[in-house]
PDB file of N, H, CA, C and O in Angstrom:
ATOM      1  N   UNK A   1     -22.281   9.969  19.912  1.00  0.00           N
ATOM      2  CA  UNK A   1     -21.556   8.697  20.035  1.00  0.00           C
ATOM      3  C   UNK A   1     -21.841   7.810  18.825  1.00  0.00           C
ATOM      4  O   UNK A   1     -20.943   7.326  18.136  1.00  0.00           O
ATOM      5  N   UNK A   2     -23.147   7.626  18.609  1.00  0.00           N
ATOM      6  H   UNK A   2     -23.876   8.019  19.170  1.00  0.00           H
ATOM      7  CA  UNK A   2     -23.802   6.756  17.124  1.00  0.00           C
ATOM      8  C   UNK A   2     -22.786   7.348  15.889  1.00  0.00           C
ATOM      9  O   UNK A   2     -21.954   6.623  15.344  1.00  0.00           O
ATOM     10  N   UNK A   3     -23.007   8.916  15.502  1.00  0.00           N
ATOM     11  H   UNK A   3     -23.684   9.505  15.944  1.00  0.00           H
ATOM     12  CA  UNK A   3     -22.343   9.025  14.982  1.00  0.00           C
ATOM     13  C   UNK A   3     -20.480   9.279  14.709  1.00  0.00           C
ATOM     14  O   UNK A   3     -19.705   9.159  13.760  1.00  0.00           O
ATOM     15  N   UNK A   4     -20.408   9.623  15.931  1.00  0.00           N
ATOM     16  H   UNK A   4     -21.037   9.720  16.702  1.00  0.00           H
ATOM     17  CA  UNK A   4     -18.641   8.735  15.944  1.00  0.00           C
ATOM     18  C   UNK A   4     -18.496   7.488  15.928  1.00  0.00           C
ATOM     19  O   UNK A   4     -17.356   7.197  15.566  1.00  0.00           O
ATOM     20  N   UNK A   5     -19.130   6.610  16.155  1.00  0.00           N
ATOM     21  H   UNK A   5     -20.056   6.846  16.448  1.00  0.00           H
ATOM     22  CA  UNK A   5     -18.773   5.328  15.765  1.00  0.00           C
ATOM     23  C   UNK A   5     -19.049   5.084  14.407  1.00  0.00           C
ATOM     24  O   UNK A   5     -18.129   4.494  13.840  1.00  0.00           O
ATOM     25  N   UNK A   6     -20.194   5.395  13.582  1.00  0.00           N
ATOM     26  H   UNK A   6     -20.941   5.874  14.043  1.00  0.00           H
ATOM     27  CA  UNK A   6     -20.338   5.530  12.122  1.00  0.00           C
ATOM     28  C   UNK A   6     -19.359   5.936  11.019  1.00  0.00           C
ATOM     29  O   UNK A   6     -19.067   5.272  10.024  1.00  0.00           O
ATOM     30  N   UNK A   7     -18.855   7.266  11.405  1.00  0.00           N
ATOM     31  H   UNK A   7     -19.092   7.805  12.213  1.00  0.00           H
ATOM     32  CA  UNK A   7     -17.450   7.960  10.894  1.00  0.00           C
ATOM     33  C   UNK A   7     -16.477   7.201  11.372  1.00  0.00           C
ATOM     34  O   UNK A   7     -15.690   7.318  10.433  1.00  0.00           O
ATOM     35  N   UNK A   8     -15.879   6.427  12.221  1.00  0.00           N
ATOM     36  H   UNK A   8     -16.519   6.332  12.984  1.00  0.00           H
ATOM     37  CA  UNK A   8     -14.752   5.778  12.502  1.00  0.00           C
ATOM     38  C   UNK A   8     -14.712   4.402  11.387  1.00  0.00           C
ATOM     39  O   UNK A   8     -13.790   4.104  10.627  1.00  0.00           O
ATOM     40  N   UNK A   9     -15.972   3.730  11.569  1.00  0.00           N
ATOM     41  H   UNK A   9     -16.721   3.973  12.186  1.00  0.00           H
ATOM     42  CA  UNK A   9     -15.699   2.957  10.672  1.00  0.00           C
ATOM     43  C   UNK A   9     -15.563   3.019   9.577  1.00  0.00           C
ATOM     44  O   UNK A   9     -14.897   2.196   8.948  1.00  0.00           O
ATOM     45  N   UNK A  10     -16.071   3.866   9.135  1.00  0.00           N
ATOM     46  H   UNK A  10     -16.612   4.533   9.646  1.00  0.00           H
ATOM     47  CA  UNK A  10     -15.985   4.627   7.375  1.00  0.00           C
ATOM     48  C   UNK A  10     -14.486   4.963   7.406  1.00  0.00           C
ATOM     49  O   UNK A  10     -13.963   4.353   6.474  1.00  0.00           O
ATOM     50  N   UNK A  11     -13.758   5.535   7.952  1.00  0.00           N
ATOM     51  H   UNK A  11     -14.183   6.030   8.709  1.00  0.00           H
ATOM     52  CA  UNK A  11     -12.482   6.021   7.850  1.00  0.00           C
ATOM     53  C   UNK A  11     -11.731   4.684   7.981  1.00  0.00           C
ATOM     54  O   UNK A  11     -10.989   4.369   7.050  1.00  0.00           O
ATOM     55  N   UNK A  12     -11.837   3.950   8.934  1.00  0.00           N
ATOM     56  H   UNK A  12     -12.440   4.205   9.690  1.00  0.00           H
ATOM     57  CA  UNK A  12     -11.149   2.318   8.969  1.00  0.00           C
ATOM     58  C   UNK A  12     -11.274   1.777   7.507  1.00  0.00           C
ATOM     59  O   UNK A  12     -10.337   1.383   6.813  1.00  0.00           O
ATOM     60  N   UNK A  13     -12.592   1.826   7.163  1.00  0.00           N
ATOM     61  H   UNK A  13     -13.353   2.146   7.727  1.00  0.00           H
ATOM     62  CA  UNK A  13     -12.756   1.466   5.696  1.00  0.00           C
ATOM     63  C   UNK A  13     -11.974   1.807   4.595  1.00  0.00           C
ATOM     64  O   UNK A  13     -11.478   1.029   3.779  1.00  0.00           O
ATOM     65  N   UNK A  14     -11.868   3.444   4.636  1.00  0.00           N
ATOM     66  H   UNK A  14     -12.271   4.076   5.298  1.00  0.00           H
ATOM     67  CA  UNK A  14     -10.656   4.207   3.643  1.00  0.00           C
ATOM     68  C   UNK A  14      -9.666   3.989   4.112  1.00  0.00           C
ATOM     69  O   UNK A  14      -8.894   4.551   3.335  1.00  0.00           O
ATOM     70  N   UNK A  15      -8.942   3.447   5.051  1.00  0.00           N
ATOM     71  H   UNK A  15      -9.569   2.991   5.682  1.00  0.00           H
ATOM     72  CA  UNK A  15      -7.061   3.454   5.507  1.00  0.00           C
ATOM     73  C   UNK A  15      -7.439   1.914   4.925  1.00  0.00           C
ATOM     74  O   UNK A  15      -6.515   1.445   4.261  1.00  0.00           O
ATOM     75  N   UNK A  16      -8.693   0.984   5.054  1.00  0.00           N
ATOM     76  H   UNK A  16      -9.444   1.365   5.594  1.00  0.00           H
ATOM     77  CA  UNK A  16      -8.091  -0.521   4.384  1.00  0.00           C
ATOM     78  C   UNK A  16      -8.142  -0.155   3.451  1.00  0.00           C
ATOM     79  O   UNK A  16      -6.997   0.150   3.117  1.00  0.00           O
ATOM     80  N   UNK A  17      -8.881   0.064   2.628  1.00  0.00           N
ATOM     81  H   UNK A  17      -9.811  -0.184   2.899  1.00  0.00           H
ATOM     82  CA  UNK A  17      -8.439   0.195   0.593  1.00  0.00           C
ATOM     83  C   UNK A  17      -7.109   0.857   0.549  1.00  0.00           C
ATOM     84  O   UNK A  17      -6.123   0.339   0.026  1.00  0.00           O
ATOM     85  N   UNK A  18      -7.127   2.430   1.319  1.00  0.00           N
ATOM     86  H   UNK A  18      -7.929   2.851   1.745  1.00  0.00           H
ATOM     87  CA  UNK A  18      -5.618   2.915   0.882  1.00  0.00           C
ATOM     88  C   UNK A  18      -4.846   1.811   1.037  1.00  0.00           C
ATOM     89  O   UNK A  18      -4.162   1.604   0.034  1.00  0.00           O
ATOM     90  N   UNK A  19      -4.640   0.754   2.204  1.00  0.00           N
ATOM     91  H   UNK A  19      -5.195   0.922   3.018  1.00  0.00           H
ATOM     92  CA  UNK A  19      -3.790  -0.211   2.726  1.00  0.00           C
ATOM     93  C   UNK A  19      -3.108  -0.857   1.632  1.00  0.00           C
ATOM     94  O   UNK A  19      -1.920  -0.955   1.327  1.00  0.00           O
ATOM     95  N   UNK A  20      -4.637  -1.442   0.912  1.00  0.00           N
ATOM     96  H   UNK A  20      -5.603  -1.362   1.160  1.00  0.00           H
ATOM     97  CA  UNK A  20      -4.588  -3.024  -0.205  1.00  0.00           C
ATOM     98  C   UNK A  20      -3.910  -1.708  -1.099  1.00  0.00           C
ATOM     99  O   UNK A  20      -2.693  -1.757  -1.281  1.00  0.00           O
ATOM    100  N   UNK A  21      -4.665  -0.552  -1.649  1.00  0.00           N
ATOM    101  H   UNK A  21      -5.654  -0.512  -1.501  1.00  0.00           H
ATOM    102  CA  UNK A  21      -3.543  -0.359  -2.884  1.00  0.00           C
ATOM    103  C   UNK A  21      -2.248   0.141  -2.492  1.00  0.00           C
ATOM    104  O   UNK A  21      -1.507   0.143  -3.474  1.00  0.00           O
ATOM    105  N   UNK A  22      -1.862   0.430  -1.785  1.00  0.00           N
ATOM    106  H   UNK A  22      -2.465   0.428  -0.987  1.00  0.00           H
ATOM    107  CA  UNK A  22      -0.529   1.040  -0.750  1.00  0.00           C
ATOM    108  C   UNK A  22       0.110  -0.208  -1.276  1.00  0.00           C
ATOM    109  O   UNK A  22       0.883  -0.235  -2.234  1.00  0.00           O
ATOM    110  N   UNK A  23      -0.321  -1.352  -0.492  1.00  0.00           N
ATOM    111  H   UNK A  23      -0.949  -1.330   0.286  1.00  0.00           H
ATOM    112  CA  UNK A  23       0.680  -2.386  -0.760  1.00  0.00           C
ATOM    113  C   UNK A  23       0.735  -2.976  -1.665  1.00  0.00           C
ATOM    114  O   UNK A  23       1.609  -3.842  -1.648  1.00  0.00           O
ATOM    115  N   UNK A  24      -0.188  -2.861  -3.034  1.00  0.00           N
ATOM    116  H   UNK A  24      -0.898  -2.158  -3.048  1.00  0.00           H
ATOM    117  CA  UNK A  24      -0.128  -3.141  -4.279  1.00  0.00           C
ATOM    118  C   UNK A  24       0.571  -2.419  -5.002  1.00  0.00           C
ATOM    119  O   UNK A  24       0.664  -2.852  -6.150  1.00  0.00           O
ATOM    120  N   UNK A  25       1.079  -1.534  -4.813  1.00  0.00           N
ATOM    121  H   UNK A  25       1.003  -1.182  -3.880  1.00  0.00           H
ATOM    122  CA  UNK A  25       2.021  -0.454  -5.301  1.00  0.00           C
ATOM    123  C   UNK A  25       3.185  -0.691  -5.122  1.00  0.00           C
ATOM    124  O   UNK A  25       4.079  -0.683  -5.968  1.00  0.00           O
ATOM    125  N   UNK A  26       3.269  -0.957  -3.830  1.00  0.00           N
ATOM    126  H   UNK A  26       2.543  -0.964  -3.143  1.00  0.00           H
ATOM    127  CA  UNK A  26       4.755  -1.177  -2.957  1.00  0.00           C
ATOM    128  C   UNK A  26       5.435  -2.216  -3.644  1.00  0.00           C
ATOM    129  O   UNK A  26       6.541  -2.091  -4.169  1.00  0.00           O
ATOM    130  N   UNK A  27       4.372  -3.796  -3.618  1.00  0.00           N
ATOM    131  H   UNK A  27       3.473  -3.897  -3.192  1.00  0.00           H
ATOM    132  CA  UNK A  27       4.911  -4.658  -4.355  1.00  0.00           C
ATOM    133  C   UNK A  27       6.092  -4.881  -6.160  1.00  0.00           C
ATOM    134  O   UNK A  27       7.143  -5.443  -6.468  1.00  0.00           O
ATOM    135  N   UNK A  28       4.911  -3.939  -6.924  1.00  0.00           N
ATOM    136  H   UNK A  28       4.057  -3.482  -6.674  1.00  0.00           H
ATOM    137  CA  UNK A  28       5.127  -3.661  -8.152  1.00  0.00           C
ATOM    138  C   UNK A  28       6.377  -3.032  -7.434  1.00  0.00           C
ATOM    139  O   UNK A  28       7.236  -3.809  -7.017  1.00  0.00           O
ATOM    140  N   UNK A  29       6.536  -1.693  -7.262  1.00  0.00           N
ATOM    141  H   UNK A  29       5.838  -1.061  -7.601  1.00  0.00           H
ATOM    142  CA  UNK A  29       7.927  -0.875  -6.802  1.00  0.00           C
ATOM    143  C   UNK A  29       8.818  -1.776  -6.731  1.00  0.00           C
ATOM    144  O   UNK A  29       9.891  -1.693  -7.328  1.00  0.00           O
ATOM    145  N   UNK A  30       8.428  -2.889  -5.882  1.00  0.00           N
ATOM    146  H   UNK A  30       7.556  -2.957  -5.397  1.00  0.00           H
ATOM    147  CA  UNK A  30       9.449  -3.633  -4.831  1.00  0.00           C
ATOM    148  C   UNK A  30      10.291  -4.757  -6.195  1.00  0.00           C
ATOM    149  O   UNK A  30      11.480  -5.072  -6.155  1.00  0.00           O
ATOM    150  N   UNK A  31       9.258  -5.207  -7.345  1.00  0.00           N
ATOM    151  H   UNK A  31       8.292  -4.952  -7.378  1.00  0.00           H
ATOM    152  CA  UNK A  31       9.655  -6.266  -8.232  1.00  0.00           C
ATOM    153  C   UNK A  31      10.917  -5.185  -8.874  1.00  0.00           C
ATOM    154  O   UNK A  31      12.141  -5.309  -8.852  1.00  0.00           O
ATOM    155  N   UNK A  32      10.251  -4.363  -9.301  1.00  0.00           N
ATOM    156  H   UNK A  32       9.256  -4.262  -9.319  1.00  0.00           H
ATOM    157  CA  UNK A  32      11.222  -3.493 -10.655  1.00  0.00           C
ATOM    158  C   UNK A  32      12.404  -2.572  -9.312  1.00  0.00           C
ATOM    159  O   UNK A  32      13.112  -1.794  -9.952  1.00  0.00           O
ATOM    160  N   UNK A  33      12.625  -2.519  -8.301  1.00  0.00           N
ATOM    161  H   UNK A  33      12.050  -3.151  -7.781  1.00  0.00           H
ATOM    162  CA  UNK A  33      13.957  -1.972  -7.750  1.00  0.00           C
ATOM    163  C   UNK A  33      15.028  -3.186  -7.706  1.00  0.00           C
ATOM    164  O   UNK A  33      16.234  -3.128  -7.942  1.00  0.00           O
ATOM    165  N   UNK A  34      14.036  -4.595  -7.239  1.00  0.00           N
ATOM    166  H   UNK A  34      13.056  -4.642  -7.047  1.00  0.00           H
ATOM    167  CA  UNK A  34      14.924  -5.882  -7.236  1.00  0.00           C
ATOM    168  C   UNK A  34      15.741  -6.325  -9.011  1.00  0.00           C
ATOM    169  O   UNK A  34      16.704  -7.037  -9.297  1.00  0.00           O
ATOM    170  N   UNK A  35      14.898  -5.594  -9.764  1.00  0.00           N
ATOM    171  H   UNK A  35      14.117  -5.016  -9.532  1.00  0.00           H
ATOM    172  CA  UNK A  35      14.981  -5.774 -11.139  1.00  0.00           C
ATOM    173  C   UNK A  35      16.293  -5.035 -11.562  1.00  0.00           C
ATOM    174  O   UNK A  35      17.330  -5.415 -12.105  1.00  0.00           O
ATOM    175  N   UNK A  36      15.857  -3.872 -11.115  1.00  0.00           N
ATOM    176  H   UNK A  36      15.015  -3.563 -10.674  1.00  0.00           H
ATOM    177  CA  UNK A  36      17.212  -2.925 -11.234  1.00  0.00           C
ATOM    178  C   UNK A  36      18.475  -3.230 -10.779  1.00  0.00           C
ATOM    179  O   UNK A  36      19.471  -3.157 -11.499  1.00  0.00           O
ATOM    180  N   UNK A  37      18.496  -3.700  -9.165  1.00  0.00           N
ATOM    181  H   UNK A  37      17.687  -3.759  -8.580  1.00  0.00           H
ATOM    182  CA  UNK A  37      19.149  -3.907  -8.327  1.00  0.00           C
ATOM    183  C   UNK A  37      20.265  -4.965  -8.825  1.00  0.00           C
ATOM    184  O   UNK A  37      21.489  -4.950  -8.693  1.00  0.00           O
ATOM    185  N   UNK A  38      19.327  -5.959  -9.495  1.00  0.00           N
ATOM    186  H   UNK A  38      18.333  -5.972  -9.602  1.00  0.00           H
ATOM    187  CA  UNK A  38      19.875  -6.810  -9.907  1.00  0.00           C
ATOM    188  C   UNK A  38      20.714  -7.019 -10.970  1.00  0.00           C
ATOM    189  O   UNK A  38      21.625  -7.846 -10.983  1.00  0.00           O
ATOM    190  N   UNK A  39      20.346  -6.102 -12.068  1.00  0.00           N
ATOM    191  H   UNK A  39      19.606  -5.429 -12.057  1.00  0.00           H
ATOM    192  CA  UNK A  39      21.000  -5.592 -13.128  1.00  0.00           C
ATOM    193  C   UNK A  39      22.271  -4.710 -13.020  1.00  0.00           C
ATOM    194  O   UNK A  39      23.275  -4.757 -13.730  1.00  0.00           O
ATOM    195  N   UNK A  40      21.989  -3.857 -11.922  1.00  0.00           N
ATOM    196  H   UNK A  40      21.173  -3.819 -11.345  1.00  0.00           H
ATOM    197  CA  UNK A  40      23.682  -2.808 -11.699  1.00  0.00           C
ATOM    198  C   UNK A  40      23.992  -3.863 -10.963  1.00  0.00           C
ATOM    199  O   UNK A  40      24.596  -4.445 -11.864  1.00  0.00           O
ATOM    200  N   UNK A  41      24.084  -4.665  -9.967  1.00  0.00           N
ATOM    201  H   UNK A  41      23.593  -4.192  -9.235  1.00  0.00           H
ATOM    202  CA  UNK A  41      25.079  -5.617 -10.076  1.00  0.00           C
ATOM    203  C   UNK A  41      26.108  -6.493 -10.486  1.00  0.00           C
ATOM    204  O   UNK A  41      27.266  -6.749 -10.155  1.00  0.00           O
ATOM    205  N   UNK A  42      25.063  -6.960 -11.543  1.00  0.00           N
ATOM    206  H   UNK A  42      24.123  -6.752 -11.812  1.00  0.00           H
ATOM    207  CA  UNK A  42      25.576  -7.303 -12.337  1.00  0.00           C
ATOM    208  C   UNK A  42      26.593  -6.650 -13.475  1.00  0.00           C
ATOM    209  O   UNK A  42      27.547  -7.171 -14.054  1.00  0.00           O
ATOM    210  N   UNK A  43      25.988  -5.206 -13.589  1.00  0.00           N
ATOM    211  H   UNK A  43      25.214  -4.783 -13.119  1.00  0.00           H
ATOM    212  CA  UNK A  43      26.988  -4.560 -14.666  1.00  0.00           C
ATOM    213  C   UNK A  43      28.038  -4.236 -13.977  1.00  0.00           C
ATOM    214  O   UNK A  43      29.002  -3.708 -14.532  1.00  0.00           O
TER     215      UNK A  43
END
């Protein structure tokens, strides 16, 4: 039990970092598709 609760939180730990850079990624993605988006519109 000690150690399943030890390993759970360690893994909670790795899905938050994946999380923060997941969504630091997403963001950037998200600027330059609006970038694009915005540009074939316009053309």
């Amino acid at each position: 039990m000690k150690l399943n609760s030890k390993s759970n939180q360690r893994e909670r730990f790795l899905s938050k970092t994946q999380e923060v850079l997941y969504q630091k990624e997403f963001k950037q993605a998200d600027q330059v598709y609006r970038q694009l988006s915005k540009k074939g519109s316009r053309g």
